[in-house]
C-alpha positions as semicolon CSV with decimal commas, in nm:
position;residue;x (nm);y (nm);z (nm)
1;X;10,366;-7,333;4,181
2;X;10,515;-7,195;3,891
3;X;10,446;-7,276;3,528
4;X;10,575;-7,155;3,208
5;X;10,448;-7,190;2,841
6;X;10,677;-7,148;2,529
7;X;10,524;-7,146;2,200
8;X;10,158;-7,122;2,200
9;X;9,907;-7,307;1,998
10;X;9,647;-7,021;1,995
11;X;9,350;-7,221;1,864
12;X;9,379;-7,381;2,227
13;X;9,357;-7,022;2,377
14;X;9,034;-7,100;2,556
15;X;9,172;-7,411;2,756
16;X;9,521;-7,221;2,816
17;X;9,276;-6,955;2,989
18;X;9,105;-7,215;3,181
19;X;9,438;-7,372;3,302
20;X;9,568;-7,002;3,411
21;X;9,277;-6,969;3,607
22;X;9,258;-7,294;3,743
23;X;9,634;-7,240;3,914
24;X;9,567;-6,878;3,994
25;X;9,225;-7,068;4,227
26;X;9,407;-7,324;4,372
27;X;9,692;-7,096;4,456
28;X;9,465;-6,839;4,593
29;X;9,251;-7,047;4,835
30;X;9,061;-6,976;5,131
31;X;8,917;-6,646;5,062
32;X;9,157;-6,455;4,918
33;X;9,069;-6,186;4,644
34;X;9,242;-6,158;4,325
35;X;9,337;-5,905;4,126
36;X;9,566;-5,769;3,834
37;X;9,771;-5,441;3,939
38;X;9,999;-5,366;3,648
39;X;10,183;-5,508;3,346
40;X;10,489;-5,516;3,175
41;X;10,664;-5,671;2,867
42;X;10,995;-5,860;2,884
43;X;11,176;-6,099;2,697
44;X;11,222;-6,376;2,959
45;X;11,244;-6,733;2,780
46;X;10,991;-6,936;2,835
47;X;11,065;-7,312;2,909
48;X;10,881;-7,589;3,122
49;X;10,929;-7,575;3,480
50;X;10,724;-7,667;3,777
51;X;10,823;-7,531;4,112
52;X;10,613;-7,544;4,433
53;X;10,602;-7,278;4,721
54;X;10,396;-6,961;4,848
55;X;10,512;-6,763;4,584
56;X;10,394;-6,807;4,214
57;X;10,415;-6,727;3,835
58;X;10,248;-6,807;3,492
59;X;10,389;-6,714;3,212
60;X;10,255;-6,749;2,822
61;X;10,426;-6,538;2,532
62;X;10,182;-6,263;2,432
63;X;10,284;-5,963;2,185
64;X;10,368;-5,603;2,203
65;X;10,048;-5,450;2,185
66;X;9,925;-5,630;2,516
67;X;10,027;-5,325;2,659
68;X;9,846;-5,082;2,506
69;X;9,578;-5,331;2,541
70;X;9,556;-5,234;2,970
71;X;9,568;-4,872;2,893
72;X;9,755;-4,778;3,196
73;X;9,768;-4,433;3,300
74;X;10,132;-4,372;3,346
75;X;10,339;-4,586;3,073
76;X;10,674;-4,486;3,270
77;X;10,538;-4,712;3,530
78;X;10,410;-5,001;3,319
79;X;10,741;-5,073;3,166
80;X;10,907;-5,103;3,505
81;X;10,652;-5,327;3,668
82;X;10,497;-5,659;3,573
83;X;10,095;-5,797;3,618
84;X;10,132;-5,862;3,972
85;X;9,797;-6,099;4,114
86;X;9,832;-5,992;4,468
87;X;9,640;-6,203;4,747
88;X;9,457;-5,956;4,970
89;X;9,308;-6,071;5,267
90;X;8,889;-6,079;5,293
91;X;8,797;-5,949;5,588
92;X;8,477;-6,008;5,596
93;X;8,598;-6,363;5,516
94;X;8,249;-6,398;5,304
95;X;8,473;-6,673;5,015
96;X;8,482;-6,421;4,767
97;X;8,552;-6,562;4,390
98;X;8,934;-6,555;4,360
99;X;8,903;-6,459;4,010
100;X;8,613;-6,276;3,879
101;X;8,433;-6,309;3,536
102;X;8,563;-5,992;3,456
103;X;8,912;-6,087;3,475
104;X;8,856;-6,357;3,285
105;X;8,737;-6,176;3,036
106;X;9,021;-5,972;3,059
107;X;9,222;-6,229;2,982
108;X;9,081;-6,403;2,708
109;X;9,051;-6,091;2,524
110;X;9,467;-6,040;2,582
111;X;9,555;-6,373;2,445
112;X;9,282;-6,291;2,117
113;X;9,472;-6,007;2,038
114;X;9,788;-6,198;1,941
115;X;9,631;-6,261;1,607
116;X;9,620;-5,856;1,510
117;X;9,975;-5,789;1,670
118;X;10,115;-5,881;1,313
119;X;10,485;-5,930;1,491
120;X;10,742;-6,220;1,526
121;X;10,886;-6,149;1,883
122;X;10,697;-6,302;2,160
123;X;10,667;-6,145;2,520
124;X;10,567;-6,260;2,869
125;X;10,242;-6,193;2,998
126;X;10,304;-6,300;3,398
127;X;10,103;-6,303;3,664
128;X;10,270;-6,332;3,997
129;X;10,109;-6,453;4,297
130;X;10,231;-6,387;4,697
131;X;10,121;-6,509;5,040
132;X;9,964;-6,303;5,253
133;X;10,148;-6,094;5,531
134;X;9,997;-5,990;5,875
135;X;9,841;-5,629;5,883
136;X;9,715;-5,640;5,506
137;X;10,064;-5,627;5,348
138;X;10,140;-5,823;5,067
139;X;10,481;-5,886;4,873
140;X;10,504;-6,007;4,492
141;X;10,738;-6,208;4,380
142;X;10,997;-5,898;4,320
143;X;10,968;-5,866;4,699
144;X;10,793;-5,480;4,687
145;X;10,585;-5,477;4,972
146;X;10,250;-5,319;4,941
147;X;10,037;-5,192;5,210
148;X;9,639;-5,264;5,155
149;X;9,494;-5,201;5,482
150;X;9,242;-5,476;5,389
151;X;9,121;-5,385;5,106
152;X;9,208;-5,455;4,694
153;X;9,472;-5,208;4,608
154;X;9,375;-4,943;4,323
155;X;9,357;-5,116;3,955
156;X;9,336;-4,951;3,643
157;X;8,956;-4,896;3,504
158;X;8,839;-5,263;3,424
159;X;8,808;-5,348;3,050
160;X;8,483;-5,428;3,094
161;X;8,345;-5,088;3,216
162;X;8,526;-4,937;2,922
163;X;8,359;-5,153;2,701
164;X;8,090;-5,052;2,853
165;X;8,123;-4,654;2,766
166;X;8,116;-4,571;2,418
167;X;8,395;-4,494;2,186
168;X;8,496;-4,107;2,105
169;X;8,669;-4,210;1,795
170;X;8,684;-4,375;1,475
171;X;8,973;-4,561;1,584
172;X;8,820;-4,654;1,915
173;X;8,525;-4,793;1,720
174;X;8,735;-4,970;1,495
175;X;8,923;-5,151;1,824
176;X;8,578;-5,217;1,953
177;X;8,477;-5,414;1,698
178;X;8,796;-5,546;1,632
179;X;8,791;-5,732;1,970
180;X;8,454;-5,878;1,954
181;X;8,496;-5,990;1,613
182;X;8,825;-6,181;1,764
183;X;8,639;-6,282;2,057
184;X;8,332;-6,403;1,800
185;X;8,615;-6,636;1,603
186;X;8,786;-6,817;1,877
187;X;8,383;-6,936;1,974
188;X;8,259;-6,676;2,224
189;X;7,891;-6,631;2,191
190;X;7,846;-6,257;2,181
191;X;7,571;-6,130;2,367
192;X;7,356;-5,876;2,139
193;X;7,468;-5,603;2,346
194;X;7,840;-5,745;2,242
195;X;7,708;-5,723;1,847
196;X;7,550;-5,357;1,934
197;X;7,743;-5,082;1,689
198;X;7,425;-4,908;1,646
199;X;7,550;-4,493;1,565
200;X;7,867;-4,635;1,535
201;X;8,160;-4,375;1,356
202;X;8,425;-4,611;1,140
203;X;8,452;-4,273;0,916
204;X;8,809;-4,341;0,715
205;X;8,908;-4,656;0,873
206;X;9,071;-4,938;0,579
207;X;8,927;-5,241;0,747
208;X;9,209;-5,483;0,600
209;X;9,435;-5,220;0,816
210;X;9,307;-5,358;1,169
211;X;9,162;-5,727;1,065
212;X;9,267;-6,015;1,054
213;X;9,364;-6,140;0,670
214;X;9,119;-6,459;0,713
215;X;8,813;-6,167;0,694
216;X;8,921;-6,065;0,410
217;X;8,979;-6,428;0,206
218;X;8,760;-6,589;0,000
219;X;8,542;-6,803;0,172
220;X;8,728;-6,651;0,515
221;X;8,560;-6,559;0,830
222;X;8,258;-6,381;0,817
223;X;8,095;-6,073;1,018
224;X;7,767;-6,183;1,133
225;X;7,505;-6,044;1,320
226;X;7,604;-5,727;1,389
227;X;7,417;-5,433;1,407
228;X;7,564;-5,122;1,245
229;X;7,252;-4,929;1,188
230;X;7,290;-4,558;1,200
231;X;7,633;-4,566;1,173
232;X;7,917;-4,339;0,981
233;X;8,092;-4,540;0,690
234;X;8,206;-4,257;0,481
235;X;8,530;-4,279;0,353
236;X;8,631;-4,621;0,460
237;X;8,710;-4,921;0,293
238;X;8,539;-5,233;0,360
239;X;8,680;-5,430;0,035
240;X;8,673;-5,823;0,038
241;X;8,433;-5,831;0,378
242;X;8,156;-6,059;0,352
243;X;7,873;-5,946;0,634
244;X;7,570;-6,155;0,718
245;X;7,265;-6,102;0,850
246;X;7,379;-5,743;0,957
247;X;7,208;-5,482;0,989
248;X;7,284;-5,130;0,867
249;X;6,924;-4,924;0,818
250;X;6,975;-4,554;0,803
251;X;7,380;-4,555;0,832
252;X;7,540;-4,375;0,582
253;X;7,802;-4,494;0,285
254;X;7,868;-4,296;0,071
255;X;8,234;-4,262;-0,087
256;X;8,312;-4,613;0,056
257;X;8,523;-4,879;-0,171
258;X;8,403;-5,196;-0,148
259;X;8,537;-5,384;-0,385
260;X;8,409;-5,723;-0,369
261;X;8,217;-5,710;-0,067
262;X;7,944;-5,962;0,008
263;X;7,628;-5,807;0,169
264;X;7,413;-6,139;0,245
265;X;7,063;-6,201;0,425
266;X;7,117;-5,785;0,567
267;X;6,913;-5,527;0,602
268;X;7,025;-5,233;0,372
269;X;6,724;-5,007;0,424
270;X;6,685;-4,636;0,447
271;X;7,033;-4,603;0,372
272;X;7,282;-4,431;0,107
273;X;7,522;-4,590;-0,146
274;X;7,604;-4,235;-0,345
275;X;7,917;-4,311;-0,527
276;X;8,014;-4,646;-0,319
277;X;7,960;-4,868;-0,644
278;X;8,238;-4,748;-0,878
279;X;8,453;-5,009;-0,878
280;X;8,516;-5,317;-1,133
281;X;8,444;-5,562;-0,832
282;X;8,140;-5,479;-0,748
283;X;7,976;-5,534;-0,399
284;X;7,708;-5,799;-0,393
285;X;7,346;-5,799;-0,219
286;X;7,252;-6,179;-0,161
287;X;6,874;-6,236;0,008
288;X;6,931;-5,842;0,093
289;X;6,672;-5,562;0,126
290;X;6,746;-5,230;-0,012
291;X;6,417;-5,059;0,074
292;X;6,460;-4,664;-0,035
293;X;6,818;-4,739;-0,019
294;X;6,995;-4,489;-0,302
295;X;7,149;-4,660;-0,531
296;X;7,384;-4,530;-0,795
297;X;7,311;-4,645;-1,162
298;X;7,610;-4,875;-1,200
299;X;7,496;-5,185;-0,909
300;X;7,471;-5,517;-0,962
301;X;7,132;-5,664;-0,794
302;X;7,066;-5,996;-0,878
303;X;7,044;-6,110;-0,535
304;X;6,865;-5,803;-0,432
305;X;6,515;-5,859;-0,208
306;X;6,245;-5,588;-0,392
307;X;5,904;-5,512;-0,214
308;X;5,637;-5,285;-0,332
309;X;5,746;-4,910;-0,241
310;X;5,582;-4,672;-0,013
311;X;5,551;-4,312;-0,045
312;X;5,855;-4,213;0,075
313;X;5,992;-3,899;-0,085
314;X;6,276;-3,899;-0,308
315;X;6,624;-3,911;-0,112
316;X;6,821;-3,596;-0,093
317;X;7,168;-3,574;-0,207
318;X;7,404;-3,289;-0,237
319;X;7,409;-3,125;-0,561
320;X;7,006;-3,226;-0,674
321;X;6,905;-3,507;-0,850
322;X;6,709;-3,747;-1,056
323;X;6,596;-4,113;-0,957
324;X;6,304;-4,364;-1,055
325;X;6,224;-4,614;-0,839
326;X;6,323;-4,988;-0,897
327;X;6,086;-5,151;-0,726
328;X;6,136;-4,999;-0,361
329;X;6,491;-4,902;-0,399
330;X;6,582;-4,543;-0,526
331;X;6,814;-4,535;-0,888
332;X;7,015;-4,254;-0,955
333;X;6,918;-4,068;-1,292
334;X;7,120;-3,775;-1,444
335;X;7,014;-3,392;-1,389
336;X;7,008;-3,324;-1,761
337;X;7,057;-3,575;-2,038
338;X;7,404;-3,414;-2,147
339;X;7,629;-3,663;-2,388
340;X;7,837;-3,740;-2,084
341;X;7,520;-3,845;-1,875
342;X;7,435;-4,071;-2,173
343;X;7,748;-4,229;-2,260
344;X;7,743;-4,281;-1,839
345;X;7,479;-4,388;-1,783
346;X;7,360;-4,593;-2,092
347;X;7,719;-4,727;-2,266
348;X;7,796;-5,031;-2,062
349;X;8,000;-5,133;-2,379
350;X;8,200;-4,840;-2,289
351;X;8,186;-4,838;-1,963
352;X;8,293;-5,196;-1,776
353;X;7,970;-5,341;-1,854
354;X;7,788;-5,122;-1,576
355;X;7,539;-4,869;-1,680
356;X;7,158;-4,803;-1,575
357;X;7,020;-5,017;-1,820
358;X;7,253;-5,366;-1,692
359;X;7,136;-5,242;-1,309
360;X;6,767;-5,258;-1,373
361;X;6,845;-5,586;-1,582
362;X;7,027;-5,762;-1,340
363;X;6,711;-5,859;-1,103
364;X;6,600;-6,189;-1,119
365;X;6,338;-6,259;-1,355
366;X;6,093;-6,285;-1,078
367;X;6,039;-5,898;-1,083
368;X;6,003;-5,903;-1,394
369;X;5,707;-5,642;-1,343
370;X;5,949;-5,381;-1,187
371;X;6,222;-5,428;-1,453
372;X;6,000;-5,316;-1,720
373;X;5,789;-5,041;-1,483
374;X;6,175;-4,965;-1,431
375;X;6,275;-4,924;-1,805
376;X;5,946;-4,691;-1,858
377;X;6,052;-4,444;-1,659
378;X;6,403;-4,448;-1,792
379;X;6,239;-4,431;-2,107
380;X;6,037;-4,164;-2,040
381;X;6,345;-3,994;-1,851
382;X;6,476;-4,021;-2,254
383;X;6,198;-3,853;-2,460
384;X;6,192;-3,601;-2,210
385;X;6,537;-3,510;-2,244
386;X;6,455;-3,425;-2,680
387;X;6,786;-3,651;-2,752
388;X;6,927;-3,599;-3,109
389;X;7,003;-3,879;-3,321
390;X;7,332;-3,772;-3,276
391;X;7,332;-3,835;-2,905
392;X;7,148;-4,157;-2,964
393;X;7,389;-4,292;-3,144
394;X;7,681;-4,365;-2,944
395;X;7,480;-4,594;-2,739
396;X;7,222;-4,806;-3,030
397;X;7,441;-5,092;-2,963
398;X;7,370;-5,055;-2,567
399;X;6,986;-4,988;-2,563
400;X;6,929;-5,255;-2,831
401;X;7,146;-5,522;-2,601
402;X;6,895;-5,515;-2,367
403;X;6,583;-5,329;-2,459
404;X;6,527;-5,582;-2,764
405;X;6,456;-5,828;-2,561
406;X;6,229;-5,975;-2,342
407;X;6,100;-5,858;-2,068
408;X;6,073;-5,552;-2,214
409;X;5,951;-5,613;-2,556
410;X;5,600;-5,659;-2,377
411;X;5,589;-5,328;-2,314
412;X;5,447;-5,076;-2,617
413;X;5,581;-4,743;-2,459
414;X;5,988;-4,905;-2,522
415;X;5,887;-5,052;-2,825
416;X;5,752;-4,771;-3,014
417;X;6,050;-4,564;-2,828
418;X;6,293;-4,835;-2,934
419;X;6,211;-4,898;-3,294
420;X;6,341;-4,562;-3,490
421;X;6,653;-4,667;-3,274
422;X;6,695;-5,052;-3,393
423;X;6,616;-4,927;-3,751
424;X;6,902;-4,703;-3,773
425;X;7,114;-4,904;-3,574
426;X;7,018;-5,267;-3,801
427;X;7,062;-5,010;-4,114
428;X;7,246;-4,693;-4,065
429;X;7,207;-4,458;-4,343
430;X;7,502;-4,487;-4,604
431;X;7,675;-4,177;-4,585
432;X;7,637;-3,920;-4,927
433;X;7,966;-3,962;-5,113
């Protein structure tokens, strides 16, 4: 029987699978073994026909990259050969499956990555089927015989023991995940082993690069439940990404843009964010835990999770520093109060609206407690640092914004700090003419 498929709907991938297998079974009765050999692309068309006899092929237009996809060892030979199914004889006629799960798998995971090939030409994927010959021989439908003396004729390594082994690369990691993620969006269930990315390395990968666009739209689809703990972000870019209910305790991201990305019902602990938040769209935490997470002084936390902290020991970053804790998260403070640590940290009129003193106000009044514990210390931080008027002044407008206010008006140490500052700000001195 032969069948062929022209344009493909490829939200009805998983019953177009189905179908393939179903004719590859019925063609491939009593006891026959099946297996895929080799691949090839070519531009045959691809119209409706239905032909009967021993010999037979299915056909469905699948892109370019479907043959990187089988990693064959010699590329000479896959563009000179096609995915042959070849019917070898069982001799231990024990009814073996004519198609295994892994094959299946196989598959499905082709057809998924039509929606990262990013290309307008379609090409055959085409799996010929032949009758058996006496003495274990076999001929496909381009009439090359092959000699199996019984047994399955040498494959290529199966994709499921290479997803199996672990990936050397940060491009390998990035396919990895790529794949599932696909595999997650046309309704697979991943297994948590499938969701594992534990010491995962995506060092330098641009995520928009080798998604789909729909991960990176608003409301678009969403990475969830994924593990990435221990893993290598540095240097990547993970803009627009919305994960949930990830985990990524203990993997490192610093120097990452992520403009706009939406961390929600995660665990952030134990991890670092040294100059990640930079960016006018900043990343958000939503029902996310940040426990002695280092956090520069420039975040926006309103949906942050804050538990009492332990007694955990500062984090250590290149170059030294400064922090005061915010509740059980870690907050960057400057070596020295110089007038370029002030007007950074503490201008958020001058600076995008982002400074120390917006981060520690963005929590939810709930922690209201930590806020002003929060402000304290920064206050502290302050008189420590013997600040001129001079230095103060750039910045009145800032500290009054938000240290004027309640919560922190309960607290005596900012008021008495704060009130030489509101005076001269409310009435500067008139200058001597």
């Amino acid at each position: 029987m032969k069948i062929s498929s022209g344009a493909i709907n490829f939200s009805t991938i998983p019953n177009q699978v189905k179908k393939l297998i179903t004719s590859i079974r019925e063609h491939t009765k009593n006891g026959f073994a099946s297996k895929i050999t080799s691949v090839k692309n070519t531009h045959a068309s691809l119209n409706e026909k239905l032909k009967t006899g021993k010999s037979s092929s299915i056909e469905f237009a699948l892109p370019q990259k479907i043959k990187d996809f089988f990693q064959p060892k010699d590329k000479n030979t896959l563009n000179k050969t096609l995915i042959t199914v070849k019917n070898i004889k069982d001799t231990n006629n024990a009814g073996k499956k004519n198609i295994s799960a892994e094959d299946v798998s196989k598959m499905n995971a082709a057809f998924m990555r039509k929606h990262i090939a990013n290309q307008t030409c379609d090409y055959n994927y085409r799996v010929t089927g032949a009758a058996p010959l006496p003495g274990g021989v076999s001929v496909s439908a381009n009439n090359r015989p092959t000699v199996s003396e019984g047994r399955t004729p040498p494959v290529s390594p199966s994709l499921s023991l290479q997803a199996t082994s672990s990936p050397s690369s940060p491009a390998e990691w990035a396919k990895k995940l790529t794949d599932a993620l696909l595999r997650q969006k046309a309704g697979e269930t991943l297994t948590a082993a499938d969701r594992d990315f534990s010491n995962a390395d995506f060092r330098n990968i641009t995520f928009s690069k080798i998604l789909p666009t729909s991960f990176m739209k608003r409301d678009g689809d969403i990475i969830k439940g994924f593990n990435f703990s221990n893993s290598k972000f540095t240097y990547s870019d993970i803009s627009h990404l919305h994960f949930d209910e990830c985990r990524f305790t203990y993997s490192t991201l610093s120097d990452v843009v992520c403009s706009n990305t939406k961390f929600s019902n995660s665990d952030m602990n134990e991890l670092t964010l040294q100059y990640s938040i930079t960016t006018r769209q900043q990343p958000s935490f939503i029902n996310t835990t940040l426990k002695n997470t280092f956090i520069r002084h420039k975040a926006n936390l309103s949906g942050v999770i804050l538990n009492e902290p332990d007694n955990s020991s500062p984090p250590s970053v290149s170059g030294g520093g400064n922090f005061i804790r915010l509740g059980d998260i870690w907050l960057q403070m400057p070596l020295l109060w110089s007038e370029n640590a002030v007007d950074g940290f503490l201008n958020h009129e001058h600076n995008n609206g982002k400074s120390i003193l917006m981060t520690i106000d963005s929590l939810p009044d709930k922690y209201s407690q930590e806020k002003v514990r929060a402000m304290e210390d920064l206050v502290k931080s302050l008189r420590g640092g013997r600040l001129t008027e001079a230095c103060i002044r750039p910045v009145e407008s800032s500290l009054v914004s938000v240290l004027a206010h309640p919560p922190y008006t309960q607290s005596a140490l900012i008021s008495e700090w704060l009130g030489p500052v509101q005076e001269r700000f409310f009435c500067p001195p008139v200058p001597d003419l």
